[in-house]
C-alpha positions in Angstrom: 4.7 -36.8 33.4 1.6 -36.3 31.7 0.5 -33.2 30.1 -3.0 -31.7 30.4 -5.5 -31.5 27.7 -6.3 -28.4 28.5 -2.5 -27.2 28.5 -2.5 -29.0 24.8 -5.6 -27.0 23.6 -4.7 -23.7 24.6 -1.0 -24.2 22.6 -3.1 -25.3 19.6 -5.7 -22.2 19.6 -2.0 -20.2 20.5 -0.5 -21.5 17.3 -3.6 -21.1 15.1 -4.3 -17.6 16.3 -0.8 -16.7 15.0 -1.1 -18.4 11.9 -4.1 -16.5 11.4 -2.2 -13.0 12.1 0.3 -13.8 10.0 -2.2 -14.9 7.2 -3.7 -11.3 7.6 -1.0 -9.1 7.9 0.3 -11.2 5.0 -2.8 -10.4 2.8 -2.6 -6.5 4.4 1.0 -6.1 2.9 0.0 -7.6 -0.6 -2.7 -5.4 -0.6 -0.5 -2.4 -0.1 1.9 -3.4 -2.8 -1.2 -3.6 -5.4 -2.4 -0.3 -4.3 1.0 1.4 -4.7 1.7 -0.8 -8.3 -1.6 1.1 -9.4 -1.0 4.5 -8.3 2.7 3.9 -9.7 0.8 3.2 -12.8 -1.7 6.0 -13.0 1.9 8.5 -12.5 3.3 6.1 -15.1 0.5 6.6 -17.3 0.5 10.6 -16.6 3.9 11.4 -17.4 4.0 9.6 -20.6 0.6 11.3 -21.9 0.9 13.5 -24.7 -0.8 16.5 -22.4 2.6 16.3 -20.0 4.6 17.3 -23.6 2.1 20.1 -24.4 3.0 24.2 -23.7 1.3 25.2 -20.2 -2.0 27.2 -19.7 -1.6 30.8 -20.1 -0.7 31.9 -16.6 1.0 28.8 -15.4 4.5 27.8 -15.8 5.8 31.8 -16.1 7.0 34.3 -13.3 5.1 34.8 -10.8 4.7 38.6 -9.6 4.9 38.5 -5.9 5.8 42.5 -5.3 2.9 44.0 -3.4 
């Protein structure tokens, strides 16, 4: 039994292909980790700012009137 070249290229471009897909999704997900590390950062940053400790704006933060 002999197997066909062509049979033995088109498993080879099969098995690359999914290496590459996995090499992509791969650097997709890491990606996506970085992005939400920063953003969980800039909240980070945010709530620890002295601004967060400070009284609210006149207007904000009090009862709001909603009779009509």
């Amino acid at each position: 039994m002999s197997i066909d070249t062509a049979s033995l290229a088109a498993g080879a471009l099969t098995q690359q292909s999914a290496t590459f897909s996995q090499q992509v999704a791969t650097l997709a997900a890491r990606r996506q980790i970085d992005a939400e590390r920063s953003v969980a950062g800039l909240v980070a940053e945010t709530a620890n700012a002295p601004a967060a400790n400070a009284p609210p704006p006149p207007g904000q933060g009090q009862r709001l009137d909603v009779t009509v």
